[in-house]
NUDREN-77408 format. One record per residue (C-alpha): y, z, x; residue in three letters. Coordinates in steps of 0.1 Angstrom, whole numbers, plus 5000, padded with zeros to 4 digits. Example, Ala and Ser with C-alpha at 12.3 -4.5 7.8 and 13.67 -1.06 7.14 Angstrom:
BEGIN
495550785123ALA 498950715137SER 
//
This chain:
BEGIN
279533049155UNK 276832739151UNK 274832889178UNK 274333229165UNK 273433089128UNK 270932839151UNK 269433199164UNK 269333389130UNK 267333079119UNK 265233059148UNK 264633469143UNK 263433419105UNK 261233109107UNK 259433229134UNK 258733599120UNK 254633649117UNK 253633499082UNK 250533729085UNK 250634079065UNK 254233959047UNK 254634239028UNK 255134459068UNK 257834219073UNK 259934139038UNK 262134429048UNK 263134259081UNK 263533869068UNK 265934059039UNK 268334219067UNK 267733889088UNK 269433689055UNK 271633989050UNK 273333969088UNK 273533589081UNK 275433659048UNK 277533869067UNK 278433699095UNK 279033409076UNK 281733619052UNK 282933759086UNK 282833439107UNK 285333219075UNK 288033529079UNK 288233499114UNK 288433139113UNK 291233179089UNK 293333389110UNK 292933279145UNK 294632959134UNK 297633099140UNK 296933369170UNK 295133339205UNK 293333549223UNK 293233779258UNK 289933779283UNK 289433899322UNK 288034109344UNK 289934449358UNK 289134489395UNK 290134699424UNK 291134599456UNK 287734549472UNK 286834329442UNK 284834579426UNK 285034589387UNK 287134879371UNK 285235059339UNK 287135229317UNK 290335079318UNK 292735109290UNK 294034719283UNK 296734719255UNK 299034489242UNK 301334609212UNK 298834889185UNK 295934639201UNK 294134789228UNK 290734749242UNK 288734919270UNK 286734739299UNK 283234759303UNK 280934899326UNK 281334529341UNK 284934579344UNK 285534259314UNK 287534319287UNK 288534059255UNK 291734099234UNK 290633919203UNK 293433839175UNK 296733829198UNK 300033719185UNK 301133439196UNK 303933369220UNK 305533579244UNK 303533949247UNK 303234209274UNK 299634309287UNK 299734669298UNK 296834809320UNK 296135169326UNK 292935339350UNK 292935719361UNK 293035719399UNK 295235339400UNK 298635279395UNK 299335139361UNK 300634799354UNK 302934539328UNK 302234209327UNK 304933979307UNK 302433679297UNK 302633359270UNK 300033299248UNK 299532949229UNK 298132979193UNK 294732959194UNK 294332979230UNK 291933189248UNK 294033309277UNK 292633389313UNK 293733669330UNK 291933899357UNK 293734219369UNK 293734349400UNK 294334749405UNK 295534909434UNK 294435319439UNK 297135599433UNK 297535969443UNK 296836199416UNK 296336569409UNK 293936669383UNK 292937039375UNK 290637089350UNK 292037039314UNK 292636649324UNK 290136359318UNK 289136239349UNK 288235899338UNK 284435789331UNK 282235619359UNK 279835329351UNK 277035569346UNK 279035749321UNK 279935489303UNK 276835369302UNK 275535659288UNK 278335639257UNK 277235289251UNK 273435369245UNK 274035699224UNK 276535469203UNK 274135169203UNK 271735049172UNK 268835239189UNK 267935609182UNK 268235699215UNK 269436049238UNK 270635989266UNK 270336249298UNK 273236299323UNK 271036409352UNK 274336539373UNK 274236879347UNK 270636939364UNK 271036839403UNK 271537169414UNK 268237329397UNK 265037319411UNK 263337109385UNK 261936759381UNK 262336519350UNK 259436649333UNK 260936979332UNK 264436799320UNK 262236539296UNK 260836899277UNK 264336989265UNK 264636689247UNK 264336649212UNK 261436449200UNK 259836489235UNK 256536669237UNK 255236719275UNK 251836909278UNK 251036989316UNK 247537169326UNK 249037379352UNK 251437369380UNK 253237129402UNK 251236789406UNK 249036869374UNK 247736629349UNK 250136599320UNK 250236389284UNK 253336269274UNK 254636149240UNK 257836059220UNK 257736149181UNK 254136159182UNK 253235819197UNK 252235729233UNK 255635679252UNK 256135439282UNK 257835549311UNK 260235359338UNK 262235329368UNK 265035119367UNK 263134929340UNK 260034879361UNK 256535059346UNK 256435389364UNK 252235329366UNK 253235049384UNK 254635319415UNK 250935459420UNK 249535809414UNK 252135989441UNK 254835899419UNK 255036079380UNK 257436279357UNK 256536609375UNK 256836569412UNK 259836289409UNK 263236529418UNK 266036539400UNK 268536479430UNK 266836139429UNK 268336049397UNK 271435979375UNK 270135949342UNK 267535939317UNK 267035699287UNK 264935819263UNK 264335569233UNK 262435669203UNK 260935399180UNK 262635029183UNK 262634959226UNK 265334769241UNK 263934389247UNK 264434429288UNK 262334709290UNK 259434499276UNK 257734809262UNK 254334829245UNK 254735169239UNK 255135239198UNK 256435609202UNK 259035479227UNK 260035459261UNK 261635679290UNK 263735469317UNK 264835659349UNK 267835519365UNK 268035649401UNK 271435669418UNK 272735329432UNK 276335329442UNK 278735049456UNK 280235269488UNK 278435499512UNK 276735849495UNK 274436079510UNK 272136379486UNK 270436609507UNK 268536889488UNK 265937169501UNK 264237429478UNK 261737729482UNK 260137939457UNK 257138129443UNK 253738009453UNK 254637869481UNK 256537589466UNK 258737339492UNK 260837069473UNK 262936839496UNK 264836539485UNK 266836269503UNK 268835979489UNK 271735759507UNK 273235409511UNK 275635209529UNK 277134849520UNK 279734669538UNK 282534569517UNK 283334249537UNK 280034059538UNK 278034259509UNK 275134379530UNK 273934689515UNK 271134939525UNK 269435199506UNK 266635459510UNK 265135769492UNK 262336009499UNK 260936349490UNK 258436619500UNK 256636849474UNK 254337099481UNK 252937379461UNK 249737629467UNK 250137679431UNK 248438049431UNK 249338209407UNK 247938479384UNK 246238379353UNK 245138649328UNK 242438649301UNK 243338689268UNK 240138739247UNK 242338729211UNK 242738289222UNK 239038279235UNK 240638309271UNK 238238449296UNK 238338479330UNK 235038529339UNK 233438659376UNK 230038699381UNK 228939099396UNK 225839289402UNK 224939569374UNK 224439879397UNK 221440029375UNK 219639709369UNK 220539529401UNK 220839189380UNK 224438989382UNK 226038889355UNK 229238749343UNK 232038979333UNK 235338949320UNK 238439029341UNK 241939099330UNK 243238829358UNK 242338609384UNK 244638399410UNK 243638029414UNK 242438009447UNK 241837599449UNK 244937389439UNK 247437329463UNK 249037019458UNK 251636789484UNK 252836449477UNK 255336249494UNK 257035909490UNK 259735669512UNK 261535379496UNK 263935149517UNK 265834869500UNK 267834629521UNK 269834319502UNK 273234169494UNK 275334309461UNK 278534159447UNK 278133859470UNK 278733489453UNK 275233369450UNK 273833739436UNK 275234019423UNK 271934199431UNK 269634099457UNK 267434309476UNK 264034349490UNK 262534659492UNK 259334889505UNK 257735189488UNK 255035399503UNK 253735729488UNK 250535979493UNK 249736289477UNK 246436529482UNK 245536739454UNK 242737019452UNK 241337029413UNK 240737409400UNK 239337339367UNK 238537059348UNK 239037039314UNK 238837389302UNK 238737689324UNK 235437739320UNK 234637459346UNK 236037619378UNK 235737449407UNK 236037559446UNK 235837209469UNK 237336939446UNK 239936769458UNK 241236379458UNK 243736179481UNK 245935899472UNK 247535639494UNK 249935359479UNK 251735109494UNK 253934889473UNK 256734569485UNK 259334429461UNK 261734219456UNK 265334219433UNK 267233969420UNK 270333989397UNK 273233769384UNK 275733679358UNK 277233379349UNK 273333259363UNK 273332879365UNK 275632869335UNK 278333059322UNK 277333359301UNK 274233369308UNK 273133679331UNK 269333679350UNK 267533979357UNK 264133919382UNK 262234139396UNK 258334109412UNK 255534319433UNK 252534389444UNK 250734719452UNK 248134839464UNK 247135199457UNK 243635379472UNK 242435709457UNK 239235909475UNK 237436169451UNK 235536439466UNK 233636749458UNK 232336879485UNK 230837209467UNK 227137269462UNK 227637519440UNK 229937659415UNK 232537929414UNK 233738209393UNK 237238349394UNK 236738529423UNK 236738239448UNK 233638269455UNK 230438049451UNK 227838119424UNK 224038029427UNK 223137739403UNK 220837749378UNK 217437679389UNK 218937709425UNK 219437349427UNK 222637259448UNK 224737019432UNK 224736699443UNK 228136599468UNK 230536379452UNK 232436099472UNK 234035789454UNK 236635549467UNK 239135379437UNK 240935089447UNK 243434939427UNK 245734639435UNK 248034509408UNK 250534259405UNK 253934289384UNK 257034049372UNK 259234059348UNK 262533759337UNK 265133909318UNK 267833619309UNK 270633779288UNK 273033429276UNK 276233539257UNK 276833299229UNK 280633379221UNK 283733479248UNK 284233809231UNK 280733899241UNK 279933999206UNK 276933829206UNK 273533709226UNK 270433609230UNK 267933799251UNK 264633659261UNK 262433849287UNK 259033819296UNK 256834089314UNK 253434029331UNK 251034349348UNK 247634299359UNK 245234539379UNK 241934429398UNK 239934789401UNK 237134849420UNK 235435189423UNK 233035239452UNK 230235509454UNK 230435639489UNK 227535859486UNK 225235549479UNK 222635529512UNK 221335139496UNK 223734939514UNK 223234689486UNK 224234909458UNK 226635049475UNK 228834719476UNK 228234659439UNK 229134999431UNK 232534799436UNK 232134609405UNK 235834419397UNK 237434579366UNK 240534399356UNK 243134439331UNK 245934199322UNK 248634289302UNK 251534019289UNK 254734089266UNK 257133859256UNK 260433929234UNK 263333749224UNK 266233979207UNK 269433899192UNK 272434099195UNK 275434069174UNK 278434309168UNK 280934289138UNK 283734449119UNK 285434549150UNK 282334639165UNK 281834869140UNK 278334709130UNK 276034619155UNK 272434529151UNK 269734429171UNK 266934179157UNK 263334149180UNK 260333939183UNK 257533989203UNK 254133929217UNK 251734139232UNK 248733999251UNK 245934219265UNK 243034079281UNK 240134329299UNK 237034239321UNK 234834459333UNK 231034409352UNK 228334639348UNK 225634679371UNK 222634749341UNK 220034679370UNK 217134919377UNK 215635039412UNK 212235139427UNK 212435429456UNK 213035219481UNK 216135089463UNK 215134739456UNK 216034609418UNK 213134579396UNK 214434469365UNK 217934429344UNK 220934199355UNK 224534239364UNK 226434149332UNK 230034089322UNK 232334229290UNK 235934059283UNK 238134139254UNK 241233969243UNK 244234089221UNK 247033949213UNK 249434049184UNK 253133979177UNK 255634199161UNK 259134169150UNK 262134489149UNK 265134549138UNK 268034839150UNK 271134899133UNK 274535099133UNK 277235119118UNK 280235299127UNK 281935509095UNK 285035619116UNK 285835679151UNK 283735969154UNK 281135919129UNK 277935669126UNK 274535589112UNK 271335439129UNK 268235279116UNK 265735119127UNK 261834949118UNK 259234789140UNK 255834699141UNK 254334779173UNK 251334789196UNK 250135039223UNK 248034829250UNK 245535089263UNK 246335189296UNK 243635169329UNK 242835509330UNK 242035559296UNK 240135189296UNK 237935239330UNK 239035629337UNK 239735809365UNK 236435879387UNK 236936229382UNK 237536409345UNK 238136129325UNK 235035909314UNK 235735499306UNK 235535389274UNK 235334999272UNK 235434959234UNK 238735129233UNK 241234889213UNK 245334889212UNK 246935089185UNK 249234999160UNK 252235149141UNK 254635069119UNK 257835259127UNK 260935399106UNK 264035579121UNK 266835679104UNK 269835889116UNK 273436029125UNK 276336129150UNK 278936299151UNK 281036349179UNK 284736529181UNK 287536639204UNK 289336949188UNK 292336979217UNK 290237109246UNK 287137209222UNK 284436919222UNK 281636939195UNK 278636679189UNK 275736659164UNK 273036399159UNK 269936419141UNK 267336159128UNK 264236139108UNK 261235919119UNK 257935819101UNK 255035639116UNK 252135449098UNK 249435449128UNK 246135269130UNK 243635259160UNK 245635599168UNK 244335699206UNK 243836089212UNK 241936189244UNK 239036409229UNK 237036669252UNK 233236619252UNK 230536869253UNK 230036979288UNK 233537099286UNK 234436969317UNK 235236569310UNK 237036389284UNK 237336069265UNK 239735869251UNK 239035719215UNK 240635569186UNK 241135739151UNK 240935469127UNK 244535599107UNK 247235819114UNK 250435929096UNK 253036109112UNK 256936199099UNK 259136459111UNK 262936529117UNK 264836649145UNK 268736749151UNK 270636849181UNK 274036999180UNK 276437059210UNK 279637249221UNK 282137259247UNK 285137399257UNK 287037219289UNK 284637249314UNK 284137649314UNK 281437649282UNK 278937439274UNK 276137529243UNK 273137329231UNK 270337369205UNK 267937139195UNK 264737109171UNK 262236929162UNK 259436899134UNK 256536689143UNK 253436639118UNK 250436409120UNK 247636369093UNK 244736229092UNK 245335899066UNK 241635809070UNK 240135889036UNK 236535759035UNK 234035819062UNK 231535519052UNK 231835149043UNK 231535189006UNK 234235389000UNK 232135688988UNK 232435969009UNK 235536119017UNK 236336239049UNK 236736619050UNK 240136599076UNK 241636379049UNK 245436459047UNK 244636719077UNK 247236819104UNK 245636689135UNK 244336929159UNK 245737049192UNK 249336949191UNK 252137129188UNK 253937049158UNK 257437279158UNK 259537299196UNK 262737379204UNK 265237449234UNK 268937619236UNK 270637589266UNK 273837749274UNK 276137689308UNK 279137889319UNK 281037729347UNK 284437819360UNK 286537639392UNK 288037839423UNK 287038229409UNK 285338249448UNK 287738079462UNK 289737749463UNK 287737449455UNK 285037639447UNK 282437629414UNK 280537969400UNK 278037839375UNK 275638019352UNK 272937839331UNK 270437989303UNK 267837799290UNK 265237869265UNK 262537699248UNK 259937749215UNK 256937629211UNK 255137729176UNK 251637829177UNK 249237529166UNK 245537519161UNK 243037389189UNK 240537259158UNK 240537149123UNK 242437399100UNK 240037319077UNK 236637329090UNK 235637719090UNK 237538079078UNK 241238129092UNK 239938409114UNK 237138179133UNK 239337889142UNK 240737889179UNK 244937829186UNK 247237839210UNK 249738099206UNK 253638099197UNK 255538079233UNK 259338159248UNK 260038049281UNK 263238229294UNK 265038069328UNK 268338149343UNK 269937969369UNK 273338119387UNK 274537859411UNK 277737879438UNK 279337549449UNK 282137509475UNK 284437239491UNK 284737019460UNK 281037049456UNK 280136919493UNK 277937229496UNK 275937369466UNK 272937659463UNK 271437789433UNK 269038099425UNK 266938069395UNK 264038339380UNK 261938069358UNK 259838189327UNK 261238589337UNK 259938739312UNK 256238649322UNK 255238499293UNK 251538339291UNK 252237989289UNK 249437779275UNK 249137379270UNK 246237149270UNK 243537339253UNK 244637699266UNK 245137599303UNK 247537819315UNK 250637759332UNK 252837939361UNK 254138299348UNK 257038439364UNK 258538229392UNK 261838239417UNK 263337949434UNK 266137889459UNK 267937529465UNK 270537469490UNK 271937079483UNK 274636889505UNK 276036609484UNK 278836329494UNK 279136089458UNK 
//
């Protein structure tokens, strides 16, 4: 116990002294746990005297650990986790008898001795067993099941997504991401298009297997990565485990992809409306003998993304195509009831191969791996649809190598190592090609003055470097509690050539190096008490930023020689630590509480810093943002005989300075990113769910999202107050919701065969695009109230070895708006035909 009263210390002294009053509420818990464990740490001590205790691992035959096994001896029973471990703490002494139970394996008695006091050592081995399940039974809980129990029931406020419920829709995570609660996705059109993503309000990080998803290039985002790809989604709101190294203050979304210890194969082709291809593939092999394990993934998207838009003049949304006035012979522009978009097809495709050892004695994970991705994508609009646009278009090539390494019991006992490093290089090209503009009719419109615009070709490219060391030490043998430290480390060298540039001079330092350098570091403690009842989670961290950018402020004659000015250089440093703290506490087996506090700090990312060569401008002076963040919630969950129901809901509350918001400029076509200097934001959300065997399954979920203005005075003596003050910030949706409902029923078309019907629905309430305040009710421009409507009616046969779906999305063709009124596909139909050996 020494050692985890050495770490609470180490937590509290080293807690920032700066802004105290922030962190009085976290040094109270920190001498509260202490308290406690102290209390807690005498009884045991008291009793153990004259007991011992039980640890090991469950296996099976091929030495891979067993989750989920029931380990009992006597009323004392324990189950193993997802490493196949398990600790029988408190065990009367002398003569006792171990019994050991697993669906699909033969159960087992084990007649052992233990001394008082002693901490026994006892590994299990299973061997398989014949059995007939139909659908009433439990069929026992894979690692990626449990998994998903253990975060849901963890100290975070956290939902967690089984991605198996969605495999056989034609979707991507975005679309799965929306139906979450506290999730708000806004997309600016179709498949490939630019989206904004945040969690309760706050910019969220995203992942793959705990790597930063910007780190995969542009080919690679929420709305082109396929679902068939994946086994679940963590989505954490607030307080960020310590491994992810987030510097997100709204949270953080990790994708785990599938990974599997035996030989699987997912094969998945779709079709639908606007010409839309979707094919995913995903498979692995490993030898059992030697370790030697293989693993690849890939997908194809395409998408001509034509589809009608219609005008709407009661939003201000006009389609507008230019025609000649038979009696004056002039042309002008006219409004037209609807138009299909004629210039945005977008394809993207990505191959990953990973080749390594698993489960072998110097590594449980080691593998070196290869990514390579490339998209094209043709740009309609830019950032209204007022700006249409007929020969825009940009390419992206990406190339990134890794490399894996993982291990418990790393050098020492207890302590487990997580590595993981790469380098990337992405290349984007940027044209426009169009001398003139266009109108909704495809075609090209004379300029005014008659001037052709001038062609656009830039070149972006981008290479970055990434690591991360995640060391995990357990500082007791019932693995109640450890120490976490992990250190992450991202930096990008941009350059950004202009290829239209004759001047062979100025066409090389077009390429001026931008760089930014990003470095987190956190140490967490993690201790569990009161039979695990009570488990809490105390942080520390430090965020680094440091940006560099040279700017060619030189000026030319006509025959491109410089005649004055200089090349000069800008560098900013940040650096800011922060501290956390995630509790919960388990009321009764099916009832619990969470909360959570954190100060953290959103390190600007590169687009928003140096932008993107097309829409979005640089801003240099943009700085991190802070927030101080409160959650609070509850779960329930409960098995009534074969009825299953389950309700969670939370409240959250953000104090935000330096708040970033991307902010369209006046030309309508380009936008900024900028800070507003405070932001307050508070809301609540809830979800509740039912099932019944496997035949039903019901969802609804809600969520309230508000943020004010907190700014009060617009000048430095403290004299004029701002006219937004206590405002509802603009363009953001601030009420959503989604109901989803799934009827499934086994062998009704035939034996081993699955019928499955799904309905989903989601609400988004109507929100203003500008202050509420500035101007009459009737002048201001919003975005109106929405329903989507999908159903999906799926057929599966031979044990789910052959699967195909039909789904109508959004049937009911309702006009879907998002970013500032761009409209998004109407009605749409989909096929998907998946082959799938797990």
């Amino acid at each position: 116990m020494k050692h985890v009263y050495d770490a609470i210390c180490f937590f509290y002294i080293f807690l920032p002294h700066g802004h105290t009053h922030a962190y009085k509420p976290v040094r109270a818990a920190v001498l509260g746990l202490t308290l406690m464990l102290w209390l807690f740490g005498t009884g045991v001590r008291a009793q153990s005297g004259e007991r011992g205790s039980i640890s090991g691992t469950v296996k099976d035959l091929f030495g891979n650990p067993v989750a989920g096994a029931s380990v009992r001896v006597a009323q004392t029973g324990v189950v193993s986790d997802p490493n196949g471990r398990f600790v029988l703490s408190i065990v009367a002494a002398g003569k006792v008898s171990l019994e050991v139970s697993a669906v699909g394996f033969a159960s087992q008695r084990h007649a052992l001795s233990v001394s008082k006091g002693e901490d026994l050592r006892f590994d299990i081995l299973l061997t398989d067993t014949s059995t007939q399940l139909d659908e009433v039974a439990v069929t026992g809980k894979s690692e990626n099941q449990l998994k998903i129990e253990e975060i849901r029931t963890s100290g975070f406020n956290a939902n967690v997504i089984d991605i198996k419920t969605y495999n056989n829709m034609t979707t991507d995570i975005n679309q799965v991401l929306k139906r979450t609660t506290g999730v708000l996705i806004r997309e600016s059109g179709g498949m490939g298009s630019d989206f904004s993503f945040r969690i309760n309000g706050l910019a969220g990080k995203i992942y793959i297997d705990d790597v930063p998803m910007d780190q995969y290039g542009n080919s690679m985002t929420l709305n082109n990565i396929p679902v068939n790809l994946v086994d679940r989604v963590e989505v954490y709101k607030g307080v960020v485990p310590a491994h992810l190294g987030s510097d997100a203050m709204g949270g953080a979304v990790n994708i785990i992809t599938k990974q599997r210890t035996r030989k699987f194969l997912d094969v998945s082709q779709s079709y639908g409306s606007f010409n839309t291809w979707q094919t995913a593939v995903s498979g692995g092999i490993r030898d059992k003998k030697t370790g030697l394990k293989f693993r690849t993934s890939a997908y194809y998207n395409h998408s001509d993304n034509n589809y009608l838009m219609y005008s709407d003049p009661r939003y201000e949304v006009l389609l507008k195509e230019v025609r000649k006035d038979p009696e004056t012979n002039d042309f002008r522009a006219v409004t037209v009831d609807k138009a299909r978009r004629f210039h945005d097809r977008y394809w993207s495709a990505m191959g990953e191969a990973e080749v390594g050892f698993e489960k072998v004695k110097w590594a449980d994970w080691f593998t070196v791996g290869l990514t390579y991705s490339q998209n094209m994508k043709q740009i309609q609009t830019g950032a209204t649809i007022n700006a249409v646009r007929g020969g825009y278009w940009t390419e992206n090539r990406y190339i990134m190598p890794t490399i894996k390494y993982r291990k418990e019991n790393f050098v020492v006992r207890g302590l487990y190592a997580n590595l993981y490093g790469n380098y990337s290089r992405g290349r984007d090209n940027i044209r426009d090609t169009a001398r003139y503009v266009y109108d909704w009719s495809g075609k090209w419109v004379a300029n005014a003055g008659g001037t052709p615009l001038e062609e656009i070709s830039n070149k972006i490219v981008d290479d970055s470097y990434a690591a991360r060391a995640n060391f995990n030490y357990y500082l007791d043998k019932a693995f109640n509690h450890s120490l976490n430290l992990n250190y992450t480390f991202a930096s990008t060298r941009r350059r950004t050539y202009n290829l239209m540039e004759t001047d062979p001079e100025r066409l090389e330092t077009s390429g001026l190096p931008k760089r930014l350098g990003k470095h987190i570091v956190g140490l967490s403690w993690q201790g569990q008490w009161l039979d695990k009842r009570l488990i809490g989670v105390l942080s520390a961290k430090y965020y680094g930023m440091d940006m560099q950018v040279s700017v060619d402020e030189r000026t030319f004659d006509n025959t491109g020689k410089p005649t004055g000015g200089q090349i000069v250089s800008r560098q900013n440093f940040y650096g800011y630590p922060s501290a956390s703290l995630a509790l919960r506490y388990r009321l009764t087996p099916d009832l619990g509480v969470k909360g959570s506090m954190e100060r953290g700090y959103n390190l600007p990312e590169t687009t928003a810093l140096f932008g993107d060569g097309r829409f979005v401008l640089s801003n240099y002076d943009l700085t991190p943002e802070r927030s101080d963040n409160f959650n609070a919630g509850l779960y329930y969950n409960h098995f009534i005989g074969d009825h299953f129901v389950n309700f969670e809901a939370g409240a959250f509350y953000r104090n935000s300075q330096n708040y970033i918001i991307s902010q369209i400029l006046s030309d309508n076509v380009h936008s900024q990113s900028r800070n507003v200097p405070g932001v307050k934001l508070y809301g609540f959300e809830a979800e509740a769910r039912y099932g019944y065997k496997d035949l039903i399954n019901l969802s609804v979920n809600g969520t309230l999202d508000k943020a004010l203005d907190s700014w009060k005075y617009t000048d430095s003596t403290r004299s004029q107050v701002s006219l937004t003050y206590n405002e509802q910030l603009p363009n953001r949706p601030w009420i959503y919701g989604n109901a989803n409902l799934t009827l499934s029923k086994r062998d009704l078309a035939g034996k081993n065969s699955r019928l499955q019907f799904s309905y989903l629905y989601q609400y988004i309430h109507w929100f203003y695009l500008t202050w509420a305040k500035l101007g009459s009710p009737s002048s201001l421009n919003f975005v109106p109230t929405q329903t989507i409507h999908t159903a999906i009616l799926t057929y599966s046969w031979k044990k789910d070895l052959y699967n195909i779906s039909f789904e109508a999305r959004n049937f009911t063709d309702e006009r879907a708006y998002d970013n500032f009124r761009l409209q998004k596909p109407g009605r749409a139909f989909y096929v998907k035909f998946r082959f799938s050996i797990m």
